[in-house]
OpenMM code with the backbone's topology and positions (N, CA, C; nanometers):
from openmm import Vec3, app, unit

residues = "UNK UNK UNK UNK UNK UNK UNK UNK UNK UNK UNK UNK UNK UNK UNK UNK UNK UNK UNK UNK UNK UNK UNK UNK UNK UNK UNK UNK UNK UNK UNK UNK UNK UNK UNK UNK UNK UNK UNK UNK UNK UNK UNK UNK UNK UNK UNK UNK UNK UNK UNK UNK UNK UNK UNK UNK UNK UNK UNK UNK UNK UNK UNK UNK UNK UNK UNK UNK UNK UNK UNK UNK UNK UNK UNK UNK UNK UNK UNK UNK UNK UNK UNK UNK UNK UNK UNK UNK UNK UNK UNK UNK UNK UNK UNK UNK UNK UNK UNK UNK UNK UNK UNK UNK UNK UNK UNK UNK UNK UNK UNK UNK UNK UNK UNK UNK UNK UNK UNK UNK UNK UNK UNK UNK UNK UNK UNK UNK UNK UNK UNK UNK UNK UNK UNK".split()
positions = [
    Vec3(2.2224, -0.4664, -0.3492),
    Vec3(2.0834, -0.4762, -0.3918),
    Vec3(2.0644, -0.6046, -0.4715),
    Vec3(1.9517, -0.6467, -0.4262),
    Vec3(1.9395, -0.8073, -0.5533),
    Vec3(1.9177, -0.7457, -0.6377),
    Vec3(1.9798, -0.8062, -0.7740),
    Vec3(1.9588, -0.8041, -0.9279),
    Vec3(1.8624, -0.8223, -1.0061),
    Vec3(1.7462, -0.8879, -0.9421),
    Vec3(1.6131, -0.9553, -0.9520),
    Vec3(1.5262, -0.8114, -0.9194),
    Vec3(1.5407, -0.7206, -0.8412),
    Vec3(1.4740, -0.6106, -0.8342),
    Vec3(1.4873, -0.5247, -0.9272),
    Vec3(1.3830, -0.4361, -0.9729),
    Vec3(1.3981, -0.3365, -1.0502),
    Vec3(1.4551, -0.2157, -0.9719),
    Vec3(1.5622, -0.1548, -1.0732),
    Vec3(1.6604, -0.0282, -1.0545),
    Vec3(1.5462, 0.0944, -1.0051),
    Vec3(1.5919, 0.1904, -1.0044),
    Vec3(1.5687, 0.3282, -0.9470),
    Vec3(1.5088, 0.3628, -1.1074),
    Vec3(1.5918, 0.3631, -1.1933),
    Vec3(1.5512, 0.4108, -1.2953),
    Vec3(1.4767, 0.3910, -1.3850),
    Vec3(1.3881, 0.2368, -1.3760),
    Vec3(1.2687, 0.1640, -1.4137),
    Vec3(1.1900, 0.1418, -1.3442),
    Vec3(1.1578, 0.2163, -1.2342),
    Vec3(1.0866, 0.1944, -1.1207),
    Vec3(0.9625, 0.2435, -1.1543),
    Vec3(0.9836, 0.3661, -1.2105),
    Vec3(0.8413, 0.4556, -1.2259),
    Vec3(0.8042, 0.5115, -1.3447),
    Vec3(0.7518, 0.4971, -1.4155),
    Vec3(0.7432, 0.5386, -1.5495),
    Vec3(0.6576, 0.6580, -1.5328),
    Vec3(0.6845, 0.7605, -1.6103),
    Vec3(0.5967, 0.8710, -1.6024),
    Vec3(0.4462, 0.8655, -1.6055),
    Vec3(0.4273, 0.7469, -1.7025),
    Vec3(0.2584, 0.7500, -1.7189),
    Vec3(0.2127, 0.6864, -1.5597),
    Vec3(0.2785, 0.5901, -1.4931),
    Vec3(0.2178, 0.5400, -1.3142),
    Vec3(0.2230, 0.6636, -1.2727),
    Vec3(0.3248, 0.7449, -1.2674),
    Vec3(0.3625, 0.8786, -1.1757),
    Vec3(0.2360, 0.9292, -1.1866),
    Vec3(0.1746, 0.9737, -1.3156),
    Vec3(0.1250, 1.0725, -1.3250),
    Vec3(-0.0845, 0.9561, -1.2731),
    Vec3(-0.0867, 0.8326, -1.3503),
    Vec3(-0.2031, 0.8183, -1.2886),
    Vec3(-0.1781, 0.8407, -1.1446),
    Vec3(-0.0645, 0.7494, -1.0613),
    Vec3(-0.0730, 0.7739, -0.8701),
    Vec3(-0.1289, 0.9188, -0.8670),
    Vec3(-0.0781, 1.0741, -0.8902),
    Vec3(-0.1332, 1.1780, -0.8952),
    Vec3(-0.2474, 1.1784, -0.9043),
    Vec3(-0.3393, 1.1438, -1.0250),
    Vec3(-0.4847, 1.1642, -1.0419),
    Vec3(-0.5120, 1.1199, -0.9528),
    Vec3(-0.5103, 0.9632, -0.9213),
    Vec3(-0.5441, 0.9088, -0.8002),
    Vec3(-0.5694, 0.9729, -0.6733),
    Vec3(-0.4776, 1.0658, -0.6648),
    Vec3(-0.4533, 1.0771, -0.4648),
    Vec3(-0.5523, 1.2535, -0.4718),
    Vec3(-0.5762, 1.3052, -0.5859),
    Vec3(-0.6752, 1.3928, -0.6551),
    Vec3(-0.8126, 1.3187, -0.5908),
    Vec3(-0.8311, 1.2327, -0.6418),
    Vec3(-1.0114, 1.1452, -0.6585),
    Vec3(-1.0087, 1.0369, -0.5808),
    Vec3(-0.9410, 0.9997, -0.4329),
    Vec3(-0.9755, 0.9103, -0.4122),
    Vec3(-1.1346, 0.8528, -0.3729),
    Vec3(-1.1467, 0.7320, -0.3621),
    Vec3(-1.2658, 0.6581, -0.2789),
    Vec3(-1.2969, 0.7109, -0.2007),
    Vec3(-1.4111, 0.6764, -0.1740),
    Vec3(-1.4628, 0.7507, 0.0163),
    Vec3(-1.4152, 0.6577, 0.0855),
    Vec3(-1.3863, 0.5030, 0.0819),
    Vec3(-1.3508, 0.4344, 0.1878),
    Vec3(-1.1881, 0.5200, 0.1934),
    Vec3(-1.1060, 0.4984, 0.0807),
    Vec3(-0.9820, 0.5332, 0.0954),
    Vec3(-0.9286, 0.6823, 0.1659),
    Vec3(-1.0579, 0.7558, 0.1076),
    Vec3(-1.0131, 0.8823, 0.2162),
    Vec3(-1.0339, 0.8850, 0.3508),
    Vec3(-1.1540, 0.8297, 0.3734),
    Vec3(-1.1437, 0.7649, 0.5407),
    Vec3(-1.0202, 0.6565, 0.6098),
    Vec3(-0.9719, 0.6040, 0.5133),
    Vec3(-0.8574, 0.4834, 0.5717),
    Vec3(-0.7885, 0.6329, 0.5571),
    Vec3(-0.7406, 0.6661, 0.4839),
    Vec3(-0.6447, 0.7907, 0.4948),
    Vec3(-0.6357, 0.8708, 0.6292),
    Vec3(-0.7430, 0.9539, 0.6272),
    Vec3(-0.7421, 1.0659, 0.7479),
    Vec3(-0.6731, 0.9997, 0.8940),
    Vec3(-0.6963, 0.8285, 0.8539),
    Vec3(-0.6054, 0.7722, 1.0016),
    Vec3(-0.4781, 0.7089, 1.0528),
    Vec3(-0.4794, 0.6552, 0.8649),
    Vec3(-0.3084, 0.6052, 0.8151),
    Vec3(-0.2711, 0.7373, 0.8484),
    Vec3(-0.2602, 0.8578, 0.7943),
    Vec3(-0.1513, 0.9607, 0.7907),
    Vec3(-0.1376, 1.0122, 0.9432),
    Vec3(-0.2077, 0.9863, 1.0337),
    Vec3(-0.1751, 1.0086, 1.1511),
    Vec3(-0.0947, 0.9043, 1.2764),
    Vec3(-0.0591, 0.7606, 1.1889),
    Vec3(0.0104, 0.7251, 1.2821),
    Vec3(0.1687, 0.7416, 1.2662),
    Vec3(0.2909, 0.6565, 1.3281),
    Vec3(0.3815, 0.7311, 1.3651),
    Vec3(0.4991, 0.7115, 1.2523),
    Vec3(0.4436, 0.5835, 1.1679),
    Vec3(0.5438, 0.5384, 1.0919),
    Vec3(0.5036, 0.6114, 0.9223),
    Vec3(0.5435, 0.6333, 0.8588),
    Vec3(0.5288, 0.7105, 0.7534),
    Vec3(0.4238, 0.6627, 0.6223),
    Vec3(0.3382, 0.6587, 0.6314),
    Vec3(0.2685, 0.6172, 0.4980),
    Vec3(0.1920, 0.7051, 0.3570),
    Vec3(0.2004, 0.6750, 0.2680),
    Vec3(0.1644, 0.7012, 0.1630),
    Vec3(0.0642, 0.6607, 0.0731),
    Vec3(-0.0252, 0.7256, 0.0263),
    Vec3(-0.1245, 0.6766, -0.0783),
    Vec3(-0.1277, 0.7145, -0.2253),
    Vec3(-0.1890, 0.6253, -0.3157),
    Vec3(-0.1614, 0.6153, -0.3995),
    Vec3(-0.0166, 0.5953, -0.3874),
    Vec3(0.0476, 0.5286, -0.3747),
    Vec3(0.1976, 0.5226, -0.4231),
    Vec3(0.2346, 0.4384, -0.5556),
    Vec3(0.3077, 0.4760, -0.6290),
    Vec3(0.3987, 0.4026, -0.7227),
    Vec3(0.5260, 0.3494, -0.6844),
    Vec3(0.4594, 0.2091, -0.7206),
    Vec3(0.5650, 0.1375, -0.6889),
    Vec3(0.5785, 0.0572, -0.8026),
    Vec3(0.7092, 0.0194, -0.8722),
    Vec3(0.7449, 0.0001, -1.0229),
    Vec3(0.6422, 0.0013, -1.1456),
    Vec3(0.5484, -0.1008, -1.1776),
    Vec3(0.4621, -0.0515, -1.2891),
    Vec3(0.3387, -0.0480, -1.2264),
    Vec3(0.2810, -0.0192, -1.0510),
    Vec3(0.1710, -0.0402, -1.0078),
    Vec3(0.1771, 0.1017, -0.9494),
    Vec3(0.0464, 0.0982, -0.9222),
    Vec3(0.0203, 0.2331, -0.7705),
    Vec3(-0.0824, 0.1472, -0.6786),
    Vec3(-0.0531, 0.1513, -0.5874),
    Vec3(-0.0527, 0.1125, -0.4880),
    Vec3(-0.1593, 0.1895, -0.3825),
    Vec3(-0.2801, 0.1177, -0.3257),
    Vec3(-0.3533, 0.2107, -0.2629),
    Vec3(-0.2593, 0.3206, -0.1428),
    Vec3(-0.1860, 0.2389, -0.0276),
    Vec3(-0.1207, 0.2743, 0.0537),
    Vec3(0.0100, 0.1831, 0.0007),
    Vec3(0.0749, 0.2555, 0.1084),
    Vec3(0.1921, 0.1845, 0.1400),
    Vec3(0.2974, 0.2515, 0.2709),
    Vec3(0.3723, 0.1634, 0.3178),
    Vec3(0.4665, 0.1911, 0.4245),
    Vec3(0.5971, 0.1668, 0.3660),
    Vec3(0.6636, 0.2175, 0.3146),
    Vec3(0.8086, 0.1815, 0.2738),
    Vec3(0.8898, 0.1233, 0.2932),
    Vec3(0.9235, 0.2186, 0.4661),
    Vec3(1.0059, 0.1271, 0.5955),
    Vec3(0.9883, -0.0015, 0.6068),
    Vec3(0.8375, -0.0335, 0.5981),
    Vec3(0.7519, -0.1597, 0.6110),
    Vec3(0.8068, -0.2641, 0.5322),
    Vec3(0.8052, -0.1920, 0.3923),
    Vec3(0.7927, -0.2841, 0.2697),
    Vec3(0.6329, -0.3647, 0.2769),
    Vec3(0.5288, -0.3340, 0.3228),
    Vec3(0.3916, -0.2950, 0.3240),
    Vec3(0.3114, -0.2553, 0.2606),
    Vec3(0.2032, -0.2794, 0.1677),
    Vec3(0.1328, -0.2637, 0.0507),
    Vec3(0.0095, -0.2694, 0.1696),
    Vec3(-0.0727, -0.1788, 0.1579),
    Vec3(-0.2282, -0.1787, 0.1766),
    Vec3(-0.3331, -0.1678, 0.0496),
    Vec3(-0.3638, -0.2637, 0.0190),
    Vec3(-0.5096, -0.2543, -0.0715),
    Vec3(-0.6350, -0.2546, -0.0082),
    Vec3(-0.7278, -0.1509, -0.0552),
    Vec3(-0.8351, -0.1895, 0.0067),
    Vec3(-0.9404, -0.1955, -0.1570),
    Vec3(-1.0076, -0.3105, -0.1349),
    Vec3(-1.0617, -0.3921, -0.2296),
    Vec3(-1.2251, -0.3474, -0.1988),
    Vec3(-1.2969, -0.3184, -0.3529),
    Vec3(-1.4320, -0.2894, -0.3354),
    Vec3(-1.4599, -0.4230, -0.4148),
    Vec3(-1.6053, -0.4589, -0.3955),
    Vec3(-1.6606, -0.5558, -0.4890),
    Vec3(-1.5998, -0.6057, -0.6365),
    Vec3(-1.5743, -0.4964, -0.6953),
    Vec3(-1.5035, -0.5292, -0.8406),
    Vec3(-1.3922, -0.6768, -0.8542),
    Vec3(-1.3423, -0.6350, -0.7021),
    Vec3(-1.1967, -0.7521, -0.7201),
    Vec3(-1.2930, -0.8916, -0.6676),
    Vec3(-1.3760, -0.9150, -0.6528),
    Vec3(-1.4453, -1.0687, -0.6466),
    Vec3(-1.4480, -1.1235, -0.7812),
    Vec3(-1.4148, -1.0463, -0.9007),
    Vec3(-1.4470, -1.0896, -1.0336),
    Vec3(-1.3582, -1.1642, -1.0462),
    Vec3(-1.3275, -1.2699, -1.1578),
    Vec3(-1.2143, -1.3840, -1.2004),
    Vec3(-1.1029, -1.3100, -1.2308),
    Vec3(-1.1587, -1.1797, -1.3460),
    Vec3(-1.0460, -1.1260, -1.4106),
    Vec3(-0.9536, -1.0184, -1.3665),
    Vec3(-1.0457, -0.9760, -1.2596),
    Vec3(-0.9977, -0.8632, -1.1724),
    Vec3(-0.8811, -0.9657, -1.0760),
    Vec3(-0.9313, -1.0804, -0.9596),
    Vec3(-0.8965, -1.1496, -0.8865),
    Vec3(-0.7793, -1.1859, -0.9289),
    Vec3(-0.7805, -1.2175, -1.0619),
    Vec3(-0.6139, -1.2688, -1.1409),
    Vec3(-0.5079, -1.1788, -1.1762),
    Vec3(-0.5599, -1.0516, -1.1960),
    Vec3(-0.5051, -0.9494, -1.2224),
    Vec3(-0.4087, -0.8844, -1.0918),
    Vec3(-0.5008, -0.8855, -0.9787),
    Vec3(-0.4331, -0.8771, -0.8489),
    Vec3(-0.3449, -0.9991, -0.8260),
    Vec3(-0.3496, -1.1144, -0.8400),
    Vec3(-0.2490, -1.2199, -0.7950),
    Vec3(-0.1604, -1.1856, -0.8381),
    Vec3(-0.1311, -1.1507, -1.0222),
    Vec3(-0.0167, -1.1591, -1.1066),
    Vec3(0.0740, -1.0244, -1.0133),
    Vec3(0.0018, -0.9042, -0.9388),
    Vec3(0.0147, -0.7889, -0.9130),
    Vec3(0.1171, -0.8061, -0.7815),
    Vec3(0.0123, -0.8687, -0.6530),
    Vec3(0.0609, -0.9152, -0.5691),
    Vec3(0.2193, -1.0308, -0.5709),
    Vec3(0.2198, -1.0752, -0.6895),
    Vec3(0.3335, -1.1945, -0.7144),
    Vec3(0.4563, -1.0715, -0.7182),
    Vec3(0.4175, -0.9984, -0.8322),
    Vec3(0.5264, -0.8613, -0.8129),
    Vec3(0.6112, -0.8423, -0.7332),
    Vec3(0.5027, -0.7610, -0.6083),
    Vec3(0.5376, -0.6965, -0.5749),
    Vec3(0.5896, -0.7837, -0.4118),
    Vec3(0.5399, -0.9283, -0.4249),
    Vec3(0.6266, -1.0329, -0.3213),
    Vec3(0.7911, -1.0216, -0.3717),
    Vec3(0.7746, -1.0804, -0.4956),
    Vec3(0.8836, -1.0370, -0.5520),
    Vec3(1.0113, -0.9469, -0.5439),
    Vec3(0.9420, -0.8120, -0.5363),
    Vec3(1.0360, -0.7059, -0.4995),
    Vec3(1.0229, -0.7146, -0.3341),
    Vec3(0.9920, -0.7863, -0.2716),
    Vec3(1.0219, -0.7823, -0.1543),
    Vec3(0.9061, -0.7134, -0.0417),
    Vec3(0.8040, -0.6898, -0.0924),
    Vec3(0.6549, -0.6093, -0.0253),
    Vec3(0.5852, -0.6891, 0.0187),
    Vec3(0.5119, -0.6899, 0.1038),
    Vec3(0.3746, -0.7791, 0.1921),
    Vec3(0.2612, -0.7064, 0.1232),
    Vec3(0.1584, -0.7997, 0.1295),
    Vec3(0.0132, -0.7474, 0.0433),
    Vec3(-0.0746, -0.7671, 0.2008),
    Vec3(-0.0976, -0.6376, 0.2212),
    Vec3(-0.2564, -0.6767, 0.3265),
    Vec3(-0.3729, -0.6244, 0.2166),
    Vec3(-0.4320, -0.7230, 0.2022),
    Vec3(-0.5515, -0.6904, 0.1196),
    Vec3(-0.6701, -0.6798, 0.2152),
    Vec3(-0.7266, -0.5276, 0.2438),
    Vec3(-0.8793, -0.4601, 0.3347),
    Vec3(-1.0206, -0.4861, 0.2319),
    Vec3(-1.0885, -0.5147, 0.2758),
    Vec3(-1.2110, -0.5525, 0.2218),
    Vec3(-1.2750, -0.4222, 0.2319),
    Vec3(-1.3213, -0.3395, 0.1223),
    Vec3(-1.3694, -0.1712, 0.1449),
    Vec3(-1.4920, -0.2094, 0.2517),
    Vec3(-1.5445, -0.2873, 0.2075),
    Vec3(-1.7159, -0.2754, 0.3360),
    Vec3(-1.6744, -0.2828, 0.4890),
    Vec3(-1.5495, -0.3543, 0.5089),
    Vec3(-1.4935, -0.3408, 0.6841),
    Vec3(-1.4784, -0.1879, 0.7117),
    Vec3(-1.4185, -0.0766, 0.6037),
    Vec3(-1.3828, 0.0601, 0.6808),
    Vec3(-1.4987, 0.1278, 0.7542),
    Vec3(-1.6378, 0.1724, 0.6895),
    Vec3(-1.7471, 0.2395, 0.7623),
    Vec3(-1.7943, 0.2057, 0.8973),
    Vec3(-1.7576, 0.0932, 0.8834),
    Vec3(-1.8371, 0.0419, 1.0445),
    Vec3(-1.6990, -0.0222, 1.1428),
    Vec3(-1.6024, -0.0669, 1.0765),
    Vec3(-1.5116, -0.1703, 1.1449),
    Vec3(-1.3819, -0.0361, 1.1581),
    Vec3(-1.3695, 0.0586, 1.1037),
    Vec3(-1.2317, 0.1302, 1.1158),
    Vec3(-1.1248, 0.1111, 1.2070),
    Vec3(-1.1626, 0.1036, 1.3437),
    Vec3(-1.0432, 0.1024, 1.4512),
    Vec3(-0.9876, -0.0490, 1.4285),
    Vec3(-1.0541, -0.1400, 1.3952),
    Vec3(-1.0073, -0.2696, 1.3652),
    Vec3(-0.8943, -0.3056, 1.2758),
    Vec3(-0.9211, -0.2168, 1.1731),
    Vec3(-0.8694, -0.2257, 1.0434),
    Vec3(-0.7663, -0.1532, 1.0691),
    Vec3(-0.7691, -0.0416, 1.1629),
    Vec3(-0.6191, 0.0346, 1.1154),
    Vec3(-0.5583, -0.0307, 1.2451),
    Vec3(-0.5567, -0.1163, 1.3533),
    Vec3(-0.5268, -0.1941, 1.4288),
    Vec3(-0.4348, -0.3497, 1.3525),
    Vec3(-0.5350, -0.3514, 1.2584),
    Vec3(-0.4779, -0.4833, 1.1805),
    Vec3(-0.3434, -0.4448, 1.1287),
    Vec3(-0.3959, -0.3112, 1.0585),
    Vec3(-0.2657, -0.2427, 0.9580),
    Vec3(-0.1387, -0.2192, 1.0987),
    Vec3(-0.1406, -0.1396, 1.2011),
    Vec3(-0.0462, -0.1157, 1.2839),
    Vec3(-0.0029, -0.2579, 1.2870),
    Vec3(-0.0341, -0.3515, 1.3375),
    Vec3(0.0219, -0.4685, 1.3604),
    Vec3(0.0891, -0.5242, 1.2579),
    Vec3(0.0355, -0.5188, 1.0958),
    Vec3(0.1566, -0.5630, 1.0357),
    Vec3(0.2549, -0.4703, 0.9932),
    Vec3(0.2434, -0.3207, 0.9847),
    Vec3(0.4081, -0.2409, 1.0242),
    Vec3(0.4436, -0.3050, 1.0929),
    Vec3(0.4708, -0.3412, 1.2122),
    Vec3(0.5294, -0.3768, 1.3205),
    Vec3(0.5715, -0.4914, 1.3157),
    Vec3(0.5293, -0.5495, 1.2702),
    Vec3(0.5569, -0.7219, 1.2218),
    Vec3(0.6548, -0.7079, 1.0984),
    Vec3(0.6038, -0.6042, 1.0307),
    Vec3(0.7397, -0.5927, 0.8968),
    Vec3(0.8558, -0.5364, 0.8966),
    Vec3(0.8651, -0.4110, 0.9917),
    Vec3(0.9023, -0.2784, 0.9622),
    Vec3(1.0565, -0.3370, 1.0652),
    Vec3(1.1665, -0.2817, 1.0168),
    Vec3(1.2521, -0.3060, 1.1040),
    Vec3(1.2821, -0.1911, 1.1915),
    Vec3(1.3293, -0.2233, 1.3349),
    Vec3(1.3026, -0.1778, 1.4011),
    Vec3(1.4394, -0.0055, 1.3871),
    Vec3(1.3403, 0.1027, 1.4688),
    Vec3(1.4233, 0.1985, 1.4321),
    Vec3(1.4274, 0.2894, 1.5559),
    Vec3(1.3926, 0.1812, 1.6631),
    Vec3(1.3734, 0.2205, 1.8388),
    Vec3(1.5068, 0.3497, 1.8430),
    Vec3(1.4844, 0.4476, 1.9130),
    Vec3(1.5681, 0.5064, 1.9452),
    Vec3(1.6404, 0.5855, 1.8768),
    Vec3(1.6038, 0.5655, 1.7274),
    Vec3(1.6781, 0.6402, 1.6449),
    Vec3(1.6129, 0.7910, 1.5867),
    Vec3(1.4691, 0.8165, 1.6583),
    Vec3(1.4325, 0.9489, 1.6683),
    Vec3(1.3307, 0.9838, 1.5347),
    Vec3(1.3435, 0.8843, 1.4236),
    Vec3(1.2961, 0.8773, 1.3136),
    Vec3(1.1557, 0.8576, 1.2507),
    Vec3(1.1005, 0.9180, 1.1813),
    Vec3(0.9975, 0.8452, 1.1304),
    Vec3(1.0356, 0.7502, 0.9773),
    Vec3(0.9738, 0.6660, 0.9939),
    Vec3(1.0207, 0.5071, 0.8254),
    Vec3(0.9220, 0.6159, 0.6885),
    Vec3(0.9671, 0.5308, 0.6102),
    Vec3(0.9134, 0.6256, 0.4463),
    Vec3(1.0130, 0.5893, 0.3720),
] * unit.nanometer
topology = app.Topology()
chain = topology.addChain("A")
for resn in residues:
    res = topology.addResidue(resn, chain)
    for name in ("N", "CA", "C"):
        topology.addAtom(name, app.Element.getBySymbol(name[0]), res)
């Protein structure tokens, strides 16, 4: 394992654990709609996830795959910077950032979870034949 990554045992602090929970309680309406179609494809994904001091809208594991989907708020300076420092992270630990624009899900959906399949697939190493679902 690189040394530069955070351990198993600083990964998750109880207080992320427990907001990801509230979270996946109350999500968005866009996010529960991206949901109902992420959880039906073949490779394993998760919402709200915690991942070291963040939660994470989605994510693909296998992938090493971060899905954000972004409402108006993140056009702000302070928000916008807040996500870079976030995104630097979690490049860092080795994750891809697809950042979804929330106004594409209502009208654009098949697009969007088209975009998303394509970068699993582009990330995810391959696990042909081995009977498995990634997570």
């Amino acid at each position: 394992m690189d040394p530069d990554r955070f351990t198993r045992d600083e990964r998750i602090s109880p207080a992320t654990r427990k907001r990801s929970q509230h979270l996946r309680q109350e999500p968005t309406w866009t996010e529960a709609k991206l949901w109902e179609r992420l959880r039906k494809l073949p490779d394993r994904m998760r919402r709200q996830a915690p991942i070291g001091p963040y939660v994470t809208d989605f994510a693909c594991l296998r992938a090493r795959l971060v899905i954000e989907v972004d409402g108006g708020i993140h056009n702000l300076t302070d928000v916008a910077l807040r996500d870079l420092k976030r995104d630097t992270w979690l490049g860092e630990q080795g994750y891809r950032v697809l950042r979804i624009d929330s106004r594409r899900i209502p009208g654009d959906l098949e697009s969007v979870v088209n975009e998303i399949k394509l970068a699993i697939s582009a990330s995810a190493p391959s696990l042909e034949g081995e009977g498995v679902r990634g997570g």
